[in-house]
N, C-alpha and C positions, 0 to 999 in steps of 0.2 A: 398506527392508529391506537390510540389508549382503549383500555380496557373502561366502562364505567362500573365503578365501582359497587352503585346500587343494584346491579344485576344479578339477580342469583347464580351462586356459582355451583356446577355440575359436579360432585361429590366423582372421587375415580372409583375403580373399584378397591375393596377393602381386604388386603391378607395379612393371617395371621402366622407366625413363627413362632412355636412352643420348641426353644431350644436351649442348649447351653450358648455363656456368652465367650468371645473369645479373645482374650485383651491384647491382642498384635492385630485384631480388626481384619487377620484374613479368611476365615472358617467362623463356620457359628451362627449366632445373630446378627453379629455385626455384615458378614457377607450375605445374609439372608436378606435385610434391610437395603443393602446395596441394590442387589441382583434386584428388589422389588422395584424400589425407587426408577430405574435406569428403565424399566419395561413398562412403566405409567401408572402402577400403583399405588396405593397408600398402604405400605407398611408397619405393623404392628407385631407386640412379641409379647410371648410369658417368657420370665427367665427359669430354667428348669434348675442348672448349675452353672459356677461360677470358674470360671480357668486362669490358673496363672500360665501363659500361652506367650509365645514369639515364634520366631521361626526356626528354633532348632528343637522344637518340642514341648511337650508339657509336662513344668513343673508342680503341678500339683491341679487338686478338684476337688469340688466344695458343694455339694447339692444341697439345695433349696428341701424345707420341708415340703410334701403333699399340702399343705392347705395354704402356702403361698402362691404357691400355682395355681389352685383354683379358687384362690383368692383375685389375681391377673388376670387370667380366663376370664371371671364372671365379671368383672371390671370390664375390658374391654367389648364383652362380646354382648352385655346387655344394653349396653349403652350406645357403642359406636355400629353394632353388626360385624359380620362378617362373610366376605363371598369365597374364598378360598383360605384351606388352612394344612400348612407345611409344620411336620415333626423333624425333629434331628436328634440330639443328645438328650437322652432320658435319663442316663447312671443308673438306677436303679428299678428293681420287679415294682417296690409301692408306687416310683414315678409313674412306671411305665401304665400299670393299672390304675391310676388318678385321673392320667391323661385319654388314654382309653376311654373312661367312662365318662368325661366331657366332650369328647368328641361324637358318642352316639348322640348327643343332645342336639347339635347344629346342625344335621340336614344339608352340608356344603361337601363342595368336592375336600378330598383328603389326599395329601401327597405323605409318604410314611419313606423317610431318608433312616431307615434302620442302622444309626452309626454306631458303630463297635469301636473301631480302634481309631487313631488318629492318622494324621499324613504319615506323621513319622511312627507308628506304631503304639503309642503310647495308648492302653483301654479307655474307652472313654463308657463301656457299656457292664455293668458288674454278670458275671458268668451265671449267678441267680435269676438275672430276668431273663434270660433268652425265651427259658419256655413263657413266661408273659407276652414278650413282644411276638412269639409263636401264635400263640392261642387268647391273646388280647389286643392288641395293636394294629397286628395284620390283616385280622377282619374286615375293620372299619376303614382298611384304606380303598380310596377312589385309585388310587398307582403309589406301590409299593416301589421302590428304587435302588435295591441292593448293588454294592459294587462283589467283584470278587470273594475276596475275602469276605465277606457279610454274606454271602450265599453259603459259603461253605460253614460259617458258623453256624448257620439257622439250620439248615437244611443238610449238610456232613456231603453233598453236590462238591467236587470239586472240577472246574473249568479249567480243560488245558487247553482246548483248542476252540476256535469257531461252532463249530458243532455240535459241541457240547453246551454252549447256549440254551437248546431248545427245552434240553434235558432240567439245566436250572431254574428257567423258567415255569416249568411245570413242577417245582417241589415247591416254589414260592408258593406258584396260585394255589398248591392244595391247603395253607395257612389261609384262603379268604380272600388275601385283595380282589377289586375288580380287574385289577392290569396290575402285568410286572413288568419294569423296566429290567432289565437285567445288563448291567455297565460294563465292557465288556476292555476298557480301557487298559487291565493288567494285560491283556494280551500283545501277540506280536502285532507287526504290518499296520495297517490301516485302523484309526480307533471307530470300531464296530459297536453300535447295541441293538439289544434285542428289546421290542415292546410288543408285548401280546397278552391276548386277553381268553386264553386257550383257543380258539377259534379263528380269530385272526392273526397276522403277523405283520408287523415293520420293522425292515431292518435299515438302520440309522449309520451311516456311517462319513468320517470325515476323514481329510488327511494327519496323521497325528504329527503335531505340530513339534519342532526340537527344542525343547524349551523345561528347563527344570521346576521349574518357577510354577508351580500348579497346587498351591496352597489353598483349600476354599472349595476344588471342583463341585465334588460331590452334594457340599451345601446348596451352593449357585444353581444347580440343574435342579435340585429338586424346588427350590424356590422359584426360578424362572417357568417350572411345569407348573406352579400353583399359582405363579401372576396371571399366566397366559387362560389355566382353567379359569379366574375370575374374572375374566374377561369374557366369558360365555365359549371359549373355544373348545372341540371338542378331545377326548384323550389324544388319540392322532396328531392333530394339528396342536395343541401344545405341546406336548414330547415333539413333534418337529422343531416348532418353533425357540425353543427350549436349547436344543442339540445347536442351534445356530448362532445363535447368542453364547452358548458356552463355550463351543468352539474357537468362535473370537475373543475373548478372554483370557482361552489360555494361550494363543498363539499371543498374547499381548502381557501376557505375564509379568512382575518386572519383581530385579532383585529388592530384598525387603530384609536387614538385618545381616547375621552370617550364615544361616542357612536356606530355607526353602520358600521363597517367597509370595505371595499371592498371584493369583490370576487376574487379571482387570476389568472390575466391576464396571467401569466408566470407558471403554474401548469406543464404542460407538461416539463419544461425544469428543475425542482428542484428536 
């Protein structure tokens, strides 16, 4: 049955990505736009910085000034809205505090992917903003989403075992967020996280899948946790929901170049 075309069409809902872009299309915006698109979204981006990016690393980074960004920002957000909005790669303390202060302005849920270093180690976060993303960025987030190493930068917490989860969690939340995810993925055995909001707890866990190919993860879950929040669902049930979807991805992983390849945006539909 044809759709008629006069009919007004139901607008999805609208999220946004303030991130660096990443030109091998596995991490970044480019995966952020994936992850959205694939979950029922309308996808949208500022670009923060620019990567020369493939799969054996990045060759180089390029940040955008402050008032391009919120030159993009105010472009998309006066005109189209927005009902959820995902941080990733900031590079720098002025990013970091530009972005920050456009974000108190929206009123929507905030997912905060505090990225520091790359897959393959390469910094992608300069060692001057940590105390901004500390005491500027963290505040404002609806779920903050640190992996490992990003806990232990911020917060000097270092996770050796399950256990020590709870402990990292609670240095996040004293930076602010409402909830921290805390990704618990560098560990052994089963991939484990922790989502808590001091007071409650989920603990999230799948079978970790064998599979090298996990280029993008970190992007993908925090954008799938801010499709899902735009979608009216609550922290819980999008961090579930989130954790499901990404899991299948990377068990779907596929080689991409000579090194480490993406995770698969498009797994449900192949």
């Amino acid at each position: 049955m044809e759709t008629d075309p006069q009919l007004p069409r139901k607008t999805p809902p609208r999220v946004l990505t303030v991130a660096g872009s990443d030109s091998g299309g596995g991490a970044g915006i480019q995966a952020d736009l994936k992850a959205m698109l694939a979950l029922g979204t309308h996808g949208m981006s500022v670009v923060t910085a620019v990567t020369a990016q493939n799969s054996q690393g990045v060759q180089g980074a390029w940040e955008l000034p402050p008032d391009a960004v919120r030159s993009q920002f105010r472009s998309v957000v006066d005109d189209i809205g927005v009902d959820a909005v995902k941080t990733g790669m900031l590079a720098s303390a002025e990013l970091v505090e530009t972005v920050a202060g456009l974000l108190a302005e929206v009123g929507v849920p905030v997912v905060v992917d505090p990225v520091g270093v790359s897959k393959h180690g390469d910094p992608l976060l300069a060692a001057s903003a940590l105390d901004s993303v500390r005491t500027k960025l963290l505040p404002a987030a609806t779920v903050a989403t640190p992996n490992l190493d990003e806990v232990a930068q911020l917060t000097g917490v270092r996770v050796e075992e399950e256990a020590d989860l709870r402990r990292a969690a609670d240095a996040v939340l004293a930076f602010g967020p409402r909830w921290a995810l805390i990704k618990g993925g560098h560990l052994g055995g089963d991939a484990v996280d922790l989502l808590t909001d001091g007071a409650e707890e989920h603990w999230l866990r799948s079978v970790r899948h064998d599979n090298r190919h996990t280029h993008g993860t970190g992007c993908t879950l925090a954008s799938a946790v801010a499709a899902r929040l735009a979608t009216g669902r609550t922290v819980p049930e999008a961090v579930a929901d989130a954790k499901e979807y990404v899991t299948g991805a990377i068990a779907a992983g596929f080689p991409l170049g000579e090194g480490i390849g993406p995770v698969d945006h498009a797994w449900r539909w192949r």
